[in-house]
N, C-alpha and C positions, 0 to 999 in steps of 0.2 A: 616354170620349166616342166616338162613335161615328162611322166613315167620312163623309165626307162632307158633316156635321155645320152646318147653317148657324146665324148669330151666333141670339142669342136679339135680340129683339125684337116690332114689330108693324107689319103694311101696312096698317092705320089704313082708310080709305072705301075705295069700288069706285073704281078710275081717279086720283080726287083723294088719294089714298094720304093721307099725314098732312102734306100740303104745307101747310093754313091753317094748324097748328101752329105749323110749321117757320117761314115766314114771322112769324106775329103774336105769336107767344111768343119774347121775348124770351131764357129759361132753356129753351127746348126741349132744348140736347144738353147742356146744367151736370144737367136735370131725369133724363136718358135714362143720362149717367153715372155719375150716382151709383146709379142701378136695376142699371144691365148691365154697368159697367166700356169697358174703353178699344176695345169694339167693341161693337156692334150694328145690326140692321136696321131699314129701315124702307123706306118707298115713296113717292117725290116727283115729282109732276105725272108719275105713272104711270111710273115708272122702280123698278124694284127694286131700293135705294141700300143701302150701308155705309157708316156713319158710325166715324171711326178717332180715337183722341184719343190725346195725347200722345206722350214723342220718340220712342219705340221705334215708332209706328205712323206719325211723319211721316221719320223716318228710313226706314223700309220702303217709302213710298209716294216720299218725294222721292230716294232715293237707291240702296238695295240691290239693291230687288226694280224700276227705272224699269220695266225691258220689260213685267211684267205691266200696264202704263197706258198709253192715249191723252190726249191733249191734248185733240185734235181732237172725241174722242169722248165726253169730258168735260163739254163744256161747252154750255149749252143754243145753241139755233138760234140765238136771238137778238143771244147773245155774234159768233157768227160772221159773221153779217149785219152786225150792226154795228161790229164790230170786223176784219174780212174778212182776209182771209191774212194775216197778221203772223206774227211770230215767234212770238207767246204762243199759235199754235192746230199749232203745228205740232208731230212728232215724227221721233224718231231721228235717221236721217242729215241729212235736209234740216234739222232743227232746228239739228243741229251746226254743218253750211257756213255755215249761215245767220247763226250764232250769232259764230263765227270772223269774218265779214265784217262784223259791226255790231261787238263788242267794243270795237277802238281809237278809237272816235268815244267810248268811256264810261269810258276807264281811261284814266291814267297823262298824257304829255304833252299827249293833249288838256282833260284838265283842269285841266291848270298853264295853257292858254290859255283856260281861261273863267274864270278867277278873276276877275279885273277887272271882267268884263259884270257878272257875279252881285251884286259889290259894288255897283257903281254903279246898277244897276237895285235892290237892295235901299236904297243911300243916298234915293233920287228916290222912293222911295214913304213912307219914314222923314220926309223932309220935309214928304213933302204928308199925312200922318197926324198931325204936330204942328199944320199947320193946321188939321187939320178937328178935332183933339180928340174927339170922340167921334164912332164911327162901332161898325157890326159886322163884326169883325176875319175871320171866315171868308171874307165875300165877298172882303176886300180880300187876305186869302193868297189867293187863287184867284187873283185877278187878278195877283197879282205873281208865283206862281211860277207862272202862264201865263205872261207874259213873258219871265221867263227860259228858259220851254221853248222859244219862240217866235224868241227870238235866238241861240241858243244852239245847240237842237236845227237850228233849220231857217234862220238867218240873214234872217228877216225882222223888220225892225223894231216896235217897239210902235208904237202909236197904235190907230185908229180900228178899225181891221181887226183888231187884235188883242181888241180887245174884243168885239166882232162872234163871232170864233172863239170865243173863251171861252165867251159864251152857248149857240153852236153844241152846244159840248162838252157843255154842261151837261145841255142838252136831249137829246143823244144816250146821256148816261150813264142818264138817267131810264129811257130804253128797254130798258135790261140790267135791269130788274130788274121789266118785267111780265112776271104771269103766263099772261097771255091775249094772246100777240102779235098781234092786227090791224092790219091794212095802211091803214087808214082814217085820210084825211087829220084827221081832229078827233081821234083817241085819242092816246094818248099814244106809241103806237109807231109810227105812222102818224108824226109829229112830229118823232119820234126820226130815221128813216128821214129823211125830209127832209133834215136836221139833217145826217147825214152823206153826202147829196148835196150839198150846199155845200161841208163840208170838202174830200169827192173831186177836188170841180171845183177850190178853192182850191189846196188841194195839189200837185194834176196844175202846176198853173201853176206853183208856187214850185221844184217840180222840173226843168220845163225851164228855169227863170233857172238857178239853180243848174247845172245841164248848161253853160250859156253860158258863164257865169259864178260861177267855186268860190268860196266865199269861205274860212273859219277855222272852218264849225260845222260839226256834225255829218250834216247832208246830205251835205255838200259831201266829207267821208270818206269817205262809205257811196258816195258816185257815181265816188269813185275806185278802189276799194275793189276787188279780185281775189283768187278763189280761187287754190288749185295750179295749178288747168289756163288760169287766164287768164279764167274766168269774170267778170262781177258783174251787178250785180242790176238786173232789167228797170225801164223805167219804173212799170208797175204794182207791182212790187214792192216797189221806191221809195217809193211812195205809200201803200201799206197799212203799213210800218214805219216812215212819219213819222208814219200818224196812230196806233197805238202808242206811241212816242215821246214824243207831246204829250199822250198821253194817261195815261200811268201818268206820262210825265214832271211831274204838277202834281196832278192828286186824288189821289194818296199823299201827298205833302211837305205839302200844305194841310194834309188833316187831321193829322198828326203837328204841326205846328207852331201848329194851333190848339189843339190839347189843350198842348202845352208852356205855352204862356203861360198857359193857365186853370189848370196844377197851381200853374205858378210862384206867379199872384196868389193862389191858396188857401193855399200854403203860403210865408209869406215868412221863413221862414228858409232855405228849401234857393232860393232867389230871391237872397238874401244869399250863402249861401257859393257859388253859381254866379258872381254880381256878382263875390265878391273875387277868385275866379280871374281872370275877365275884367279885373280892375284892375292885377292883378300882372305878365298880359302885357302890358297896353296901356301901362307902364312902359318897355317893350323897345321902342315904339316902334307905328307906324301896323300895320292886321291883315294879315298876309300870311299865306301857304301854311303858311309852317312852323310858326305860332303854330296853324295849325289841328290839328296832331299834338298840342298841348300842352295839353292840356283833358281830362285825366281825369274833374274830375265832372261836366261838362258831359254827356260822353259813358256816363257813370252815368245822367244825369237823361233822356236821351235814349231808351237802350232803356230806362226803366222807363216813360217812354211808351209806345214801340214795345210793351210791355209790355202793359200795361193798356190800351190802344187799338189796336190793329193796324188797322191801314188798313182792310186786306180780312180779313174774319172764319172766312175757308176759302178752299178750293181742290177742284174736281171734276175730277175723272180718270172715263174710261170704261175697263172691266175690260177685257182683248184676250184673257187669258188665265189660267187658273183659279191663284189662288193659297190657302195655306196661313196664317192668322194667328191666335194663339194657343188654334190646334187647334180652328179653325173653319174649314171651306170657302165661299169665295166662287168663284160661277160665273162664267166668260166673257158679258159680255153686261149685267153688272148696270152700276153705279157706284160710283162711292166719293165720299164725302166728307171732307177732314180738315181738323178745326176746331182752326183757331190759337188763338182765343180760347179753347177748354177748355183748349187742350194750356199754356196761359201762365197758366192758372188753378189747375193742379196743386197741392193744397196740401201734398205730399211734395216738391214741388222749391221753391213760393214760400210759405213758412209766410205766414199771412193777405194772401190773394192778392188780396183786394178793398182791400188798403191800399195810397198811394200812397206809397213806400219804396227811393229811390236808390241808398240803401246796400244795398241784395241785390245790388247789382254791384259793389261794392269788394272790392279785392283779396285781401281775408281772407274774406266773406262768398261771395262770386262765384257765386249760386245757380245762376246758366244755363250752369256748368260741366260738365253732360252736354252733347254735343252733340243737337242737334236739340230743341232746349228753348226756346229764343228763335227762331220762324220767321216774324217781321212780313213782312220779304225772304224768305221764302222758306228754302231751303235746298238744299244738294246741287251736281249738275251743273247744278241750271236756276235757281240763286238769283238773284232778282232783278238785269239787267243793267245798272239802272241805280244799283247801291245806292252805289257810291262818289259819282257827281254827287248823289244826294237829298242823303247825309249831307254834304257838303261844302258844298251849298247850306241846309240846316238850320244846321249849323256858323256858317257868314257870318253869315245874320240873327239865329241867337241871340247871336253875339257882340259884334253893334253894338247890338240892344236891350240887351241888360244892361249894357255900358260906360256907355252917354247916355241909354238911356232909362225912364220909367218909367210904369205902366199898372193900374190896377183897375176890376173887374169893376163894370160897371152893375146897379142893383137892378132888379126886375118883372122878369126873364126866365128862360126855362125852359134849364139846361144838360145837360138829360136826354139821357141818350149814342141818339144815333139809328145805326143800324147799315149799312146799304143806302140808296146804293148803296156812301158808304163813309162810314168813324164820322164822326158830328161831332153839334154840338150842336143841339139844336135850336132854338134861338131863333137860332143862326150868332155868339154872342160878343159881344155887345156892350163896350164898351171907353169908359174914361175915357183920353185919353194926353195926355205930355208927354215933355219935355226933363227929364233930370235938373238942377239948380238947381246 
């Protein structure tokens, strides 16, 4: 091979590269892999892209090689605009400080202080779900694991305003994923835009209570919160990393915990041996902390979600600096993409990877035993910061639906996996529910 050498592939139209593709083809890089293997090029909304698949090329991009990647550089306008300085746009040093000051608001004793919230906000919607008996369960994780981002993250209470926000969010997510941003108030990004002028201005406000007044969540740590030198983080800063925060903190956990409950009710026998787990500790007594270490297949059935549905379906990085990947050159100046969803489809690491199969994660099978092979969270120095609160708030609610409760899918609806802005069904779940008898 020769110097130099760029991946094999194709830049598809003049400008429009092979971006409809990519969008409306569903098997675009499952199609592109099996042709070129675990690299190739192509060209998105006029960008000269690399597409990277599996662990050896997400380990290279989340972890070995970080310095040849931008964040910032990465990710389209729109992301930035509407998601505005947070942590998730930033690189190197400032990432690190940055990273170092939000940490203890997401690990260790301040999650032994949200346990309670997450319960009793998961009990109060368990309730009000027995009454309604059928509803469609997407909407209603949204709105519940809004709330808990909502009390938890930023110590403002549910009600009327939290639902308000919810919608805000929804509508603002919609806007990461056109491809023709316009500013115009009827389009959808136009909307978008809107959408998080509200939050800004909401936000700004809950930050100066919280300034007045700390409470026990997670604001209230980031406003105490100092670097080495005595630094912490500005108002505006403040405010772009709670709405991060609220933002990955609830459209990941939805959809992960929407898909758990539709594997569950397809398959009730791995429903049943999750169930008897859940009965043997609730034996020990009412769910605490430490019952939540003790959930082996729950925590099988879990990443075989994260598995087969990962939240977000990739990650883009902008190239800074030319690197070397299996004896191919990629220039300063391109991008890169690397797809979770091919790299989790691998049929050398998950033998028939389109079967839904808990057992690839028991301790004799353990398929995801390369590293960088399961990357739903991410991986590396920047794996997702919030992944101990998601899975612990995952943990909660699966453990009280399985103990008390029980749920089957409604007929006439479509559960066709939709991918963007992030997986979920398409019809959003519909649900038969009750009390276990």
């Amino acid at each position: 091979m020769s110097a130099n050498q760029l991946p094999p592939g194709s830049n598809g139209l003049p400008i429009l590269g092979e971006t409809l593709s990519f969008v409306f083809d569903a098997n675009y890089i499952a199609k592109r892999y099996q042709q070129y293997g675990a690299i190739f090029r192509t060209n998105l909304i006029g960008k000269p892209t690399v597409v990277m698949v599996g662990p050896e090329a997400a380990e290279f991009v989340l972890s070995s090689h970080m310095e040849h990647f931008s964040w910032r550089q990465g990710w389209p306008n729109n992301f930035k605009e509407l998601l505005g300085e947070s942590l998730f746009l930033m690189d190197g040093e400032e990432h690190r400080q940055k990273r170092r000051l939000i940490m203890p608001a997401m690990h260790g004793p301040a999650l032994t202080d949200y346990f309670a919230t997450m319960e009793q906000i998961t009990q109060n919607y368990l309730n009000k779900w027995v009454t309604k008996h059928e509803f469609t369960w997407f909407e209603e994780f949204k709105q519940l694991t809004f709330d808990v981002a909502s009390e938890l993250l930023l110590g403002t209470k549910t009600g009327t305003d939290s639902i308000r926000l919810s919608q805000l969010f929804t509508t603002l997510t919609d806007g990461l994923i056109t491809i023709n941003p316009l500013k115009l108030p009827f389009t959808q990004y136009g909307k978008a835009i809107a959408a998080r002028n509200q939050i800004l201005e909401h936000l700004t406000t809950v930050v100066r209570q919280r300034r007045e007044n700390p409470t026990k969540d997670a604001l209230s740590l980031l406003i105490q919160a100092k670097d080495e030198d005595g630094n912490s983080l500005t108002e505006q800063e403040l405010v772009a990393q709670s709405v991060l925060l609220l933002f990955a903190g609830h459209e990941t956990t939805t959809s992960m915990l929407t898909w758990l409950c539709i594997e569950l009710a397809r398959h009730p026998e791995v429903k049943q041996r999750a169930r008897s787990e859940q009965l043997q500790l609730a034996k020990q007594g009412e769910l605490n902390l430490e019952q939540l270490g003790q959930m082996p297949y729950l925590e099988q059935v879990l990443s075989e979600v994260e598995r087969l549905y990962p939240p977000v379906g990739g990650g883009f990085r902008g190239v800074v600096k030319d690197f070397e990947f299996k004896g191919y050159h990629i220039p300063a100046g391109w991008q890169v993409l690397y797809s979770i969803l091919q790299t989790h489809r691998i049929q050398e690491i998950y033998p028939e990877p389109e079967r839904f199969d808990p057992e690839r994660f028991n301790p004799q099978r353990k398929e995801n035993k390369r590293p960088f092979s399961l990357i739903g969270f991410g991986g590396g120095p920047r794996v997702c910061i919030g992944i101990a609160f998601a899975k612990m708030e995952m943990k909660i609610i699966a453990a009280h639906l399985l103990r008390n409760y029980d749920w089957e899918i409604l007929p006439n609806q479509s559960l066709e996996v939709v991918r963007v802005p992030t997986t979920r069904p398409k019809d959003g779940f519909k649900v038969r529910f009750g009390a276990n008898t």
